[in-house]
N, C-alpha and C positions, 0 to 999 in steps of 0.2 A: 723511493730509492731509484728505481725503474726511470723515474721522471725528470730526475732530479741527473741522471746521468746521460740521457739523452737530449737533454737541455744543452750537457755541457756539449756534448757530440756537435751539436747544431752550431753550438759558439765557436766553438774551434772549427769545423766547415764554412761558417761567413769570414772566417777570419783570414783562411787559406785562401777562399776566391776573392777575398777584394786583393790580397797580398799578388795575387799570380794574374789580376787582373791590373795593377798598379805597374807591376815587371813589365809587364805587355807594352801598356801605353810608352812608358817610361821608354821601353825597347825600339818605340816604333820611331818614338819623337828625334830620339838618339841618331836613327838611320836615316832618319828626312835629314837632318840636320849634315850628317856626312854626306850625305848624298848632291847636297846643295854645297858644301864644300868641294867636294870633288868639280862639281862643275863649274865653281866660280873659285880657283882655286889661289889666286891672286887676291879676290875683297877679301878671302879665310886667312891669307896671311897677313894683309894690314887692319884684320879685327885682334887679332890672337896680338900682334903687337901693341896697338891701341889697347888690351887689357893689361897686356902686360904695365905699360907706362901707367894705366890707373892705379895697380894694384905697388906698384910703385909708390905711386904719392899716397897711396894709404897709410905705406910700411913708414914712408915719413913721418905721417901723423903719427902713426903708435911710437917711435920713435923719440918723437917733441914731448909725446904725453910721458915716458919713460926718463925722460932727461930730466922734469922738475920733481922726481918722486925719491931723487936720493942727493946723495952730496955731491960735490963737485965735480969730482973726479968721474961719477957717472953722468953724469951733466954735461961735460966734455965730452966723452967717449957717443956717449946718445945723439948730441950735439952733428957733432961728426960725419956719424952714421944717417941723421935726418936730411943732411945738407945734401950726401951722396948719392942717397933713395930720389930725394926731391928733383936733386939736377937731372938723375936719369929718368926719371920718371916723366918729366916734363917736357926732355926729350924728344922723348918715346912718340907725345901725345902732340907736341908740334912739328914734329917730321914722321911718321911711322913708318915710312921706307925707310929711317936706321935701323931701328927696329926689325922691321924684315930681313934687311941682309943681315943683322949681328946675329937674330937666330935661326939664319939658315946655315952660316959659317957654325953655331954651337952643335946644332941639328947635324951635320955632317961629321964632325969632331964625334958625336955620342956616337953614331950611327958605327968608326972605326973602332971605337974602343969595344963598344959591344959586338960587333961583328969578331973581333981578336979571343975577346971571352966567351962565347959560346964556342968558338972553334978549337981553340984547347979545351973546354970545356967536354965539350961530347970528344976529341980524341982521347982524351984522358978517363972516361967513359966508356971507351971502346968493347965492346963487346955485351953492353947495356942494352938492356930493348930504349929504340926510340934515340940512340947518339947518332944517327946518321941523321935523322932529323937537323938536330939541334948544330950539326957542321953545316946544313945547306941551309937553315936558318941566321948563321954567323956569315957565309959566302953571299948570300941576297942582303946582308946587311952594309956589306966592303964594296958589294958591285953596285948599289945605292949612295955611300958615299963616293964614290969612283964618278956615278957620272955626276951629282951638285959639283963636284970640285973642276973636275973637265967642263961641264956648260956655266961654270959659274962668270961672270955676275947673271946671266941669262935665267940661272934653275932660281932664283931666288924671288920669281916673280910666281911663281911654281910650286916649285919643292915641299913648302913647308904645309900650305895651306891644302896639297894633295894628300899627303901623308895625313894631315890632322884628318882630313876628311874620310880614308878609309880607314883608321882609326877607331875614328868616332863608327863611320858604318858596319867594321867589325865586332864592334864592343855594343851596339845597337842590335845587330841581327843574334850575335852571344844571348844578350839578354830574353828577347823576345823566344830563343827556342827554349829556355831554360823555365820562363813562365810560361812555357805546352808543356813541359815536361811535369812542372807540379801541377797543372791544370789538369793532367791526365792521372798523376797520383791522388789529387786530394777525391776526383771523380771514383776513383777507383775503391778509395778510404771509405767513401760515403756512401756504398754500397749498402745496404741491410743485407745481414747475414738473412739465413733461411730460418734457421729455429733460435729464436734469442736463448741465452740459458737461463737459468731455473724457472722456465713458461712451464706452468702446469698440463 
């Protein structure tokens, strides 16, 4: 029984350090990756368009595949919808500078609407631990669209592939401290008590 349950101990221990050793890499990779955006922050935005236009002509394909799987009327409508993916899509992939300026103008547009909703947000909030945050999180959101829109067409060589890249090196350096964190719990888990129970 003894054996039978320190077995399972050890299985759930290999499991946690490859899990918190996976986060890690995973974490690191994430942050090389922003970090090479950051400083090439113009090829990050004609790659992120160039995906975009791939993932385009995909949406076509599944599209085309959806238009011969009913009657007409969704054959049309599919139809349609394959023709609009395709053109843009294709777009995308023969110019990616559209691409770059159309989502640095989206990019900027999101950046107002969410800077507007977290700032009523945390005022409506007000008196919340942590809404003063969440208003200087909405103000760095408006003073971000404020200046693509002022340096634009200029920021659009910029703007997008910068952001993606601290981003990504945010959500990269996130991860990497979060598998220290369980790194140090599962170490902590796998401790051997001092007197196991019922040891004679």
């Amino acid at each position: 029984m003894s054996t039978n349950v320190q077995s399972g101990a050890e299985v759930v221990s290999e499991t946690a350090e490859r899990s918190w050793r996976a986060s890690m890499v995973a974490g690191v990779i994430i942050a090389i990756i922003g970090v090479l955006a950051i400083l090439a922050p113009f090829a990050a935005g004609v790659s992120l368009s160039i995906l975009l236009g791939a993932l385009l002509v995909v949406g076509a394909l599944v599209h085309v595949a959806h238009a011969f799987s009913g009657g007409w009327k969704r054959f049309f409508v599919q139809g349609i919808l394959a023709v609009i993916f395709a053109v843009a899509g294709i777009s995308l992939l023969a110019n990616p500078l559209i691409g770059l300026t159309t989502l640095t103008i989206l990019l900027a547009a999101f950046l107002v609407v969410d800077g507007v909703l977290e700032i009523v947000m945390g005022f409506q909030a007000r008196g919340s631990r942590g809404w003063g945050a969440l208003v200087v999180s909405g103000v760095c959101a408006l003073v971000i669209a404020a200046i693509i829109w002022v340096g634009w067409p200029a920021t659009a060589a910029w703007a997008l592939g910068l952001l993606f890249g601290v981003n990504l090196l945010i959500s990269g350096l996130s991860m990497m401290f979060m598998a220290q964190g369980t790194r140090h719990e599962t170490r902590e888990g796998a401790t051997p008590e001092s007197e196991p129970r019922g040891a004679a």
